[in-house]
C-alpha positions in Angstrom: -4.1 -10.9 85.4 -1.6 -9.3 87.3 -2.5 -5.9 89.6 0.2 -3.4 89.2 1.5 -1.8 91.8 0.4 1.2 93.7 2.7 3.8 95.9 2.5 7.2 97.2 4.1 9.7 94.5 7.9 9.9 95.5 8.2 13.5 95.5 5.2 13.0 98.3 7.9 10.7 100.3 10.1 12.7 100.6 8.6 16.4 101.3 8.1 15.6 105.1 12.1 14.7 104.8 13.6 17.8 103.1 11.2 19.9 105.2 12.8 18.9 108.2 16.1 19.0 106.9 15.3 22.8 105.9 14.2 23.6 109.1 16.8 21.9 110.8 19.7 23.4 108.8 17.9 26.8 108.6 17.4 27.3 113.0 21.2 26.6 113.3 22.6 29.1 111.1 23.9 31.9 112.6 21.2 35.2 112.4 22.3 38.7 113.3 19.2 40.3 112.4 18.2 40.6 116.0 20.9 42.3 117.3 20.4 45.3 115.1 16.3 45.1 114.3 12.8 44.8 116.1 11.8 41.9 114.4 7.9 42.2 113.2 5.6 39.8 112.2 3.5 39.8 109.3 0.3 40.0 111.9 1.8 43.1 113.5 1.6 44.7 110.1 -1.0 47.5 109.4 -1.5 46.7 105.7 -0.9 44.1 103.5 2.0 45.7 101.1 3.5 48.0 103.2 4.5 48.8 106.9 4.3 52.2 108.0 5.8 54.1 110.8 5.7 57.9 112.0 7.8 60.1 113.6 5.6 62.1 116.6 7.0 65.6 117.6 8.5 65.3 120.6 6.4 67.7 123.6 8.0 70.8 125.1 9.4 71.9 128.8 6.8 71.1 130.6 6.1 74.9 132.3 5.2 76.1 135.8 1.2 76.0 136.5 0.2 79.4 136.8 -4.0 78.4 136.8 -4.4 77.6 133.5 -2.6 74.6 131.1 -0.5 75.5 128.1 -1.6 73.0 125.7 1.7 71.8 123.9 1.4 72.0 119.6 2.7 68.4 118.3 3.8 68.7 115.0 4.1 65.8 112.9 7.3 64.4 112.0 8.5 62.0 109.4 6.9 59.2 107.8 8.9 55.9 106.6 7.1 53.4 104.2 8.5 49.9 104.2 7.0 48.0 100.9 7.5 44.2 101.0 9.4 42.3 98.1 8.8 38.9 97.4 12.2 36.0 97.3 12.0 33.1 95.5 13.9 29.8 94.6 13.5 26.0 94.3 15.5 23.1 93.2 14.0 19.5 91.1 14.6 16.5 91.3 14.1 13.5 89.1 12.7 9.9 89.9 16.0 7.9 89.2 17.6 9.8 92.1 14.7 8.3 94.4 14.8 5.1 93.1 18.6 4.8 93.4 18.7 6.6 96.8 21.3 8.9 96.0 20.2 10.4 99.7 23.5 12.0 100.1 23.1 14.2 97.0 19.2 15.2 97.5 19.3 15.7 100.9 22.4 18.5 100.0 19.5 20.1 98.2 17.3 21.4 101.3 20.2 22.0 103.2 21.6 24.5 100.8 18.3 26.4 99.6 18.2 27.2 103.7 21.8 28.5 103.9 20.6 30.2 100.5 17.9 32.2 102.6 19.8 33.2 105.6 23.0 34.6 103.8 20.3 36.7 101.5 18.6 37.7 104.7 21.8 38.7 106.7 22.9 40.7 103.3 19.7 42.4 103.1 19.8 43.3 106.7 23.5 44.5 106.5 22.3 47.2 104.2 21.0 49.5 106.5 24.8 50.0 107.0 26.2 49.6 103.6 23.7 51.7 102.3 23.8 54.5 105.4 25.5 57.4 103.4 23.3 57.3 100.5 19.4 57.2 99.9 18.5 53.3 99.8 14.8 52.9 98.0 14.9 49.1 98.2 12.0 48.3 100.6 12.2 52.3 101.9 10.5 55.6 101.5 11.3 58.1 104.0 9.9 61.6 103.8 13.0 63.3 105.1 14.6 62.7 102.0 18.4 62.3 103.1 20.6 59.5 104.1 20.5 57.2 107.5 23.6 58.8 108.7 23.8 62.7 107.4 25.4 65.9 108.0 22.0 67.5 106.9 19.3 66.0 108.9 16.0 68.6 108.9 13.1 68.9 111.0 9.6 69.8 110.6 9.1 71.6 113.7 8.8 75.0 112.2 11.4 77.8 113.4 14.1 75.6 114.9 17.8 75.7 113.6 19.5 72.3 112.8 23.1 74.1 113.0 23.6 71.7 115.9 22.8 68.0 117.1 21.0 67.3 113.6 24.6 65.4 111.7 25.2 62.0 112.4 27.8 61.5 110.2 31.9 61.9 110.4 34.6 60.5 108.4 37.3 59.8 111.2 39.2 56.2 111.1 38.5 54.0 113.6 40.5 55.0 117.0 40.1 55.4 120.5 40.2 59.4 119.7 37.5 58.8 117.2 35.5 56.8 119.3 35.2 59.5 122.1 34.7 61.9 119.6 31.6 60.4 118.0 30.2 60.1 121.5 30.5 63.0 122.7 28.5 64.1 118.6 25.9 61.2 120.0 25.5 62.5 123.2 24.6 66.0 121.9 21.8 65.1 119.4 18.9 67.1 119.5 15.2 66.1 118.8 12.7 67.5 116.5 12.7 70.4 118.6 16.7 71.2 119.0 15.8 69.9 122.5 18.1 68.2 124.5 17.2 64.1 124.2 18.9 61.0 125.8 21.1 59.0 123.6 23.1 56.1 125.1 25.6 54.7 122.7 26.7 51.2 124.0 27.5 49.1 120.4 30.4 49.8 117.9 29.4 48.4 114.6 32.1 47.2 112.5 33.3 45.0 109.5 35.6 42.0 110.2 38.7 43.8 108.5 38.7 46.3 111.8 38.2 43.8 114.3 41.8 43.7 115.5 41.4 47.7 116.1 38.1 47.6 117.6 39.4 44.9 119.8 42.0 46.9 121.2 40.2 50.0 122.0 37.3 48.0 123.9 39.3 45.8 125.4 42.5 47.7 126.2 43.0 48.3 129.9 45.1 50.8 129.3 44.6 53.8 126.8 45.7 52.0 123.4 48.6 53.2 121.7 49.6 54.9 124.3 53.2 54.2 126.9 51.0 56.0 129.9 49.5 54.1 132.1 45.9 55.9 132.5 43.0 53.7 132.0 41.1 52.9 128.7 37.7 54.6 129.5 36.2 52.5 126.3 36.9 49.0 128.0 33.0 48.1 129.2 31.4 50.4 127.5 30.6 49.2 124.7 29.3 45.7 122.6 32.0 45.3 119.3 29.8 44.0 117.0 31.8 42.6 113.5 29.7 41.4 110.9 31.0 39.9 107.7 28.4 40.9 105.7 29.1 44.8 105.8 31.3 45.1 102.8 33.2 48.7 103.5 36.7 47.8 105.1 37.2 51.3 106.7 33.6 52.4 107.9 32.5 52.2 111.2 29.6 53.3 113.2 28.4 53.8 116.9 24.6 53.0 118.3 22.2 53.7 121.0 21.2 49.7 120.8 17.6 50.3 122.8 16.9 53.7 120.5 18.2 51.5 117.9 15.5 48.6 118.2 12.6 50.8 118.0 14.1 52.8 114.5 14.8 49.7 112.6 12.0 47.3 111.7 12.8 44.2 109.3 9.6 43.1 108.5 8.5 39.2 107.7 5.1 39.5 105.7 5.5 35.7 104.8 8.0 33.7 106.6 10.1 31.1 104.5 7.5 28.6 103.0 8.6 25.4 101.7 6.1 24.0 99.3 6.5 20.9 96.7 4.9 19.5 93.8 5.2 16.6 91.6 5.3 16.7 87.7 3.0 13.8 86.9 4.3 13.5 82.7 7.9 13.8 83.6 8.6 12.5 86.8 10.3 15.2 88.5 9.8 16.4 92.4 9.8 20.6 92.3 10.4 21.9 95.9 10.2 26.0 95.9 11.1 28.6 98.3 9.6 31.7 99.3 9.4 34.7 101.7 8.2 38.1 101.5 10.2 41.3 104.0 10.8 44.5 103.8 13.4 46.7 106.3 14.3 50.3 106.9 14.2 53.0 109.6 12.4 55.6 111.3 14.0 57.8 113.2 18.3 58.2 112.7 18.9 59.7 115.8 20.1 56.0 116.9 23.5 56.2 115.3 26.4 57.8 114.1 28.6 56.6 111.1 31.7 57.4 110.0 32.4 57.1 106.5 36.1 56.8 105.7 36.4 55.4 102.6 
């Protein structure tokens, strides 16, 4: 009587294969998220659903000893909730694809759910800017209760006007006029206090449709648009940063990149898993996808955006 054959379930075969071809394809994509965000690990997070940060009131002059300390009030700022969200996706395929080694076609498969995964990533992170003259609720509560970039920013120091160094927001086109304009609003921003704080900006942030005008006014050596023949005080000052995922044409904004890493948090609870299972009835391998992240910001006094459009 003859022994029928035994093998290892196909689907099995080829996991170690499309894993490393996710992997692969995934690490040489091109990831901005870093430039703009303090990446976090799940670990680092305090809780399980949700990533919290707080605002600390910022301490007074410190005054002359006179024999006794003045013990400075803090008063407790802001508090920004980041809850996670869960991304999912997968792709089958059936045993007559193995069996025929129709390699080219599967191996398209992993290769695609990874490029899948950065672009959502990249558009998720882009939001902070798409999303910075409105109040975006996706993964973020904040307790301020107005936009990432404002012309109403609050404090809840008690008895402190905001009249001045509390907006963060313009409409000016991009220009070399506008850029010295909005650093000059950076420079003067004032903590929770109306106190005088240090804010470096040192990136312009812009979408691919300006590039050609950002380009000239950071790289100019003379003053752009201009027959004199003074010098372009922008060229070295700045990182141009053109990302193709911000989806405004005419906005543009300006950052303090180091003030800037420790507002913005994106979050990986779970980083991309690649599972697999095989359907033993029909045949059919099932390879699934899935993360968990959440993003937002803390503190705004990192940036300055101009909303044109």
């Amino acid at each position: 009587m003859a022994v029928p054959s035994t093998s290892s379930n196909f689907a099995d075969l080829l996991d170690p294969r499309f894993k490393k071809i996710f992997d692969d394809r995934y690490s040489e994509l091109p990831d901005r998220l870093s430039d703009f965000y303090d990446m976090v690990s799940g670990s680092d997070s305090p809780t399980k659903d949700t990533y919290r940060m707080s605002q600390v009131g910022t301490t007074g002059d410190v005054p002359e000893f006179t024999g006794s300390i003045t013990y400075d009030d803090v008063s407790q700022g802001y508090d920004s909730t980041l809850t996670h969200k869960e991304y999912a996706t997968g792709f089958q395929i059936d045993r007559k694809m193995f069996d025929d080694d129709l390699y080219g076609i599967m191996d398209g498969k992993p290769k695609s759910l990874a490029t899948s995964l950065q672009r959502t990533r990249q558009k998720h992170g882009a939001s902070i800017f798409n999303n910075a003259f409105s109040i975006d609720n996706t993964w973020l509560n904040h307790t301020e209760g107005v936009a990432l970039c404002s012309a109403s920013h609050t404090t809840t120091a008690p008895g402190v006007s905001t009249a001045s160094g509390f907006s963060n927001r313009i409409t000016a086109a991009l220009s070399a006029v506008a850029v010295a304009a909005a650093r000059i609003q950076m420079r003067g921003f004032r903590g929770d206090r109306a106190e005088r704080i240090s804010v470096t900006p040192d990136k312009l942030i812009y979408p691919i449709n300006l590039y050609q005008v950002a380009y000239e006014i950071l790289e100019s050596e003379g003053v752009p648009d201009s027959a004199n023949n003074n010098k372009n005080v922008h060229k070295g000052g700045y990182t141009g940063v053109d990302w193709e995922y911000i989806t405004d044409t005419n906005d543009w904004w300006m950052a303090d990149s180091t003030n800037m890493k420790d507002s913005l948090k994106f979050v990986d609870r779970v980083k991309a898993e690649f599972g697999m299972i095989e359907d033993f009835d029909t045949l059919v391998g099932k390879w699934r996808l899935y993360a968990r992240y959440s993003l937002g910001w803390n503190d705004w006094r990192f940036i300055l955006g101009s909303q044109v459009s």
